[in-house]
N, C-alpha and C positions, 0 to 999 in steps of 0.2 A: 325218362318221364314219358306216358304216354296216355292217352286217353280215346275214349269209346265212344259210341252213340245207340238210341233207342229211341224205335217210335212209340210213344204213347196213346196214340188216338190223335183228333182232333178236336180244337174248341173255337163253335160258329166259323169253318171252313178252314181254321188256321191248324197248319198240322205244331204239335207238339212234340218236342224233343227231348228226353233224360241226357246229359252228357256225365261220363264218368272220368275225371283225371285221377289219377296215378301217378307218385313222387318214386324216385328210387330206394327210399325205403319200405313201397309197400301198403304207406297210408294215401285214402282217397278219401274223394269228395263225389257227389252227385248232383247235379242241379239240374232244373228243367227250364224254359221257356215262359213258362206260364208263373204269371209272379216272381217270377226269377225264385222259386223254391229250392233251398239246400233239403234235400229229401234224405240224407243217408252223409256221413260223416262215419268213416272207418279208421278207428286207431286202436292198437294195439294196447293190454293190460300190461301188469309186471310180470308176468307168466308168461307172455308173451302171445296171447290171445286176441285174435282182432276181430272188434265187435263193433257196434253200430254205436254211436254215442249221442242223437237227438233222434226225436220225435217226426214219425212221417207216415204214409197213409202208401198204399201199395200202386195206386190209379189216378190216375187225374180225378176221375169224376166223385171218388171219396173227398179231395180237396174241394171239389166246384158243389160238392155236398153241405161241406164241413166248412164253411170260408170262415166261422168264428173266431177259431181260435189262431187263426193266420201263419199256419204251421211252416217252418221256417223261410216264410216271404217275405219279399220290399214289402214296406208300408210307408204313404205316402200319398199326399203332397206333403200332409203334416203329419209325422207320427205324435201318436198320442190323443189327448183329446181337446177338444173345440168347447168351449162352454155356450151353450144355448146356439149352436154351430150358426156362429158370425161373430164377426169382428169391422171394426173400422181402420179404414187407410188411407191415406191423402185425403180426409174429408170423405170419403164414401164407404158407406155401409154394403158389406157382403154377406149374403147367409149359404150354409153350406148346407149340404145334407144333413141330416141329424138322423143318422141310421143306428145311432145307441137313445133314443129318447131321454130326454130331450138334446140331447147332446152329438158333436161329430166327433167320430173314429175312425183313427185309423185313414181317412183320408176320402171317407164316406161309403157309399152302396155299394157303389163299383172303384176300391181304390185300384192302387197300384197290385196288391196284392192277388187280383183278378184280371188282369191284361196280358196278354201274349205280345213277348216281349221280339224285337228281331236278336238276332246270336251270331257270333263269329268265335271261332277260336282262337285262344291267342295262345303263341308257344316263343317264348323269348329265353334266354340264356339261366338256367336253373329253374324255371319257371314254366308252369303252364297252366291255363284256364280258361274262362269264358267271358263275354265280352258281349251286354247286354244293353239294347237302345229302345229307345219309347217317346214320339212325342205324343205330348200331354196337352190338349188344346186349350185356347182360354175361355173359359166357363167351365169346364167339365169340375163334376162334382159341386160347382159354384168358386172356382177358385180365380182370380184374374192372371192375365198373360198365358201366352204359348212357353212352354216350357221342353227342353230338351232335356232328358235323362240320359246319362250313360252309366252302367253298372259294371263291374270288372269283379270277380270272384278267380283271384289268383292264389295256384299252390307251386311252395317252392321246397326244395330239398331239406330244409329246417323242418320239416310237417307245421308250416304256418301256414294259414290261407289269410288273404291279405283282399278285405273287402273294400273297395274304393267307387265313392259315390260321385260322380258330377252334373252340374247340370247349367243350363243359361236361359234366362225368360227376357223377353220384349217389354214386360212391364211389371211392377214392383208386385213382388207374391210373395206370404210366407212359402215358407218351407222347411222341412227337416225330415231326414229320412233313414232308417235303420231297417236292421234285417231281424226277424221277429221268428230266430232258429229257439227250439226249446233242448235244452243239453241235458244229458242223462250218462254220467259216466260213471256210474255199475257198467254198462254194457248190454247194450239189445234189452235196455232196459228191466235189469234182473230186479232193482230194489227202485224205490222211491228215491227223490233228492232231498230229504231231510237229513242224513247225515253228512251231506255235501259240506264243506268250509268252505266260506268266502274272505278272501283278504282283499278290501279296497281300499284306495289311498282317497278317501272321501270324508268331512265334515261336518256337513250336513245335509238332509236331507227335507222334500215340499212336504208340508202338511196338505193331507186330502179332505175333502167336503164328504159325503156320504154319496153326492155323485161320482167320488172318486175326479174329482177336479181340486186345483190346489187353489188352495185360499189363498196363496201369494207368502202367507210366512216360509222362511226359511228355519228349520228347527236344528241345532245343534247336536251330533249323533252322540256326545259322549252323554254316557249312562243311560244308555235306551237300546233297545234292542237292533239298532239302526248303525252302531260301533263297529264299523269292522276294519278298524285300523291294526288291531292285533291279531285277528279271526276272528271269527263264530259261524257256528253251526247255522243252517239254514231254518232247522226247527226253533231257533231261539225267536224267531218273529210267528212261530205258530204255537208254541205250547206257552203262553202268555198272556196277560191281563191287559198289554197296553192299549190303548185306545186304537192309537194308528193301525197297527196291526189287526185290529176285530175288522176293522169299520171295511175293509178291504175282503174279508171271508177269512178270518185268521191266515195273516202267513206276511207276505211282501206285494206290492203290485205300485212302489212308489219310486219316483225319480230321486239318485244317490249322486248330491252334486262334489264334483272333485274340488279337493284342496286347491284354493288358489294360487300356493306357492309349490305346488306336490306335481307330482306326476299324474297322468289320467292313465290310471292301470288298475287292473282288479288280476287273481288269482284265483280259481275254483277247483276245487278237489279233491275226490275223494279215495280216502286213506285206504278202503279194501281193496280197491283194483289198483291202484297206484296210479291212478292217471290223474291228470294235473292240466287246467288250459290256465295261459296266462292271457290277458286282453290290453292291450294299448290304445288309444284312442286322440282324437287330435278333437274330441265332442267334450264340451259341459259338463257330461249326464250318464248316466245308466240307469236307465227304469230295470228296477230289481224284480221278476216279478215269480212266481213261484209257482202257477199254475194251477192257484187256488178257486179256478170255475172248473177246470178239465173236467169231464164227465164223463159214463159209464157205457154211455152210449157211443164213445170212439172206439174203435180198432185199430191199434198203434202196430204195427208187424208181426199181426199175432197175440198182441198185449192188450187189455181190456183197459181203456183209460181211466184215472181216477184223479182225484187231489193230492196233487206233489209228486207227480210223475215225469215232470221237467222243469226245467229253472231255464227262463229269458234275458239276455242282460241285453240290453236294448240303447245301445249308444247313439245319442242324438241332442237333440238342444232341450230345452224345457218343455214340458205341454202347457197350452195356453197361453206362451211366450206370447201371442201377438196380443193378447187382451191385457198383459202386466209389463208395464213400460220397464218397471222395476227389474225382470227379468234380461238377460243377454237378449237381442232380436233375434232372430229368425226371418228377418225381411229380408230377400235379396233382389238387389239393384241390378236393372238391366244391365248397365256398364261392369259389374262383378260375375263371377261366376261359383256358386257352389263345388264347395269343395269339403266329402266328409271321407274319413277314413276309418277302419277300428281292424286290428291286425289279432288274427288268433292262434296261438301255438300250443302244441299239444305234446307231453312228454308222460315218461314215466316214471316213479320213483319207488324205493324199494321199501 
């Protein structure tokens, strides 16, 4: 196993790093400093072709251009969104940024997915990667408590990358945090993700408001295009009448809650190139989202962006958790410490 480094520039004095690892079979990963970005995800087809399989920008300053669409960054303190960005805690009222009108995302103006992170490498026994730190102060974005981030993006001889999140605050803060890579496995992005199949061990999924906030029902997936206990195509939530689905830009962009008694696993994959990720998760949730704002005006490596040129699965807790008691919390207590994980392995099939 081994891996590489690049300077990218600087952002406000801090210099910027690309590191690349390499497993012994070949497959790599890239990630930078800044947002902690998976920029490039290399595996191989059933032909034996190895191509780029998410979404990425060739520069820093295309990201620090483009922070929309939060192309494979931490998002964070809270992924997802904030309704009317605040909530109540111990008797006190917080407001956060509301950098989606009227609402918070993603973690505000300046979340996590715009911070230059510190980095060390890690290389342990089948294993190597990066090893990513950030404190987070208390108020920033309007969030309460100093908060410690540690991020780890480990690859091991399985071609799994095995993302593990931790963290510990001085005083009671939501939080939830996931990594917002967009997957495209055609390869170097040849076709859209509509004929992607998804198999998740999921029940039901939140119904969304037209701000794309969930009204707090929980909707049961069988007979809805939200099924994917057996498969279905990724286009079965865009070429569709359902409600859910329009309200959103036709397609997906909703959190897909696991089976209570089931495993927290999904499968994606599509059948022309033969490659295949499977996802494990120790999270709730998978916000499914399908990339139904990507616009024309990106330049993905050469690729003109468009609608349904990457699929997100976004493992984390609920959004809005902290405003729906009903909901799992998202609160963590000084004396706990944050702990999220979601493991991704990549194979091929003939």
């Amino acid at each position: 196993m081994k891996y590489s480094q690049k300077s990218m520039g600087e952002v406000n004095g801090a210099e910027i790093t690309e590191y690349t690892f390499t497993n012994n079979n070949g497959m790599s990963f890239s990630s930078m400093n800044y947002g902690c970005i998976i920029t490039k995800i290399i595996v191989p087809d059933k032909e034996g072709n190895k191509e780029n399989v998410v979404l990425g920008f060739e520069t820093v300053e295309e990201y620090r251009q483009n922070p929309g669409p939060y192309l494979g960054a931490i998002v964070g303190r809270v992924a997802g969104r904030i309704k009317a960005g605040q909530f109540e805690l111990n008797g006190k009222e917080y407001r956060l940024n509301t950098n989606t009108p009227p609402n918070h995302l993603h973690g505000g103006k300046v979340g996590w997915s715009e911070v230059v992170f510190d980095s060390s490498i890690v290389e342990e026994e089948e294993t190597i990667g990066i090893r990513y730190t950030y404190y987070s102060p208390d108020g920033e974005e309007g969030y309460p408590g100093n908060f410690d981030l540690t991020v780890d993006y480990l690859l091991t001889n399985d071609n799994e990358i095995v993302l593990t999140y931790k963290g510990k605050t001085d005083k009671e803060t939501p939080v939830t945090v996931t990594n917002h890579t967009y997957f495209n496995l055609s390869g170097n992005n040849k076709r859209d993700i509509t004929e992607h199949e998804l198999i998740a061990d999921v029940d039901r999924f939140l119904e969304l408001d037209e701000g794309f906030i969930p009204t707090g029902k929980m909707v049961p997936t069988e007979n809805t295009p939200f099924d994917f206990a057996e498969g279905k195509l990724l286009k079965a939530g865009i070429d569709n009448n359902f409600e859910q689905n329009i309200i959103v830009g036709n397609g997906y962009d909703h959190p897909l809650v696991f089976s209570a008694e089931g495993s927290h696993s999904a499968l994606l994959r599509d059948k022309e190139s033969g490659r295949e990720l499977s996802l494990v998760t120790n999270q709730p949730a998978i916000i499914l989202y399908t990339g139904n704002q990507l616009e024309d005006k990106y330049d993905f490596n050469g690729v003109t962006g468009r609608k349904y040129l990457g699929v997100c699965l976004e493992t984390q807790g609920l959004p809005d958790a902290i405003n729906h008691p009903e909901f799992t919390s998202v609160v963590l207590k000084p004396e706990d410490t944050y702990f999220a994980e979601t493991k991704l392995k990549f194979r091929v099939t003939e």
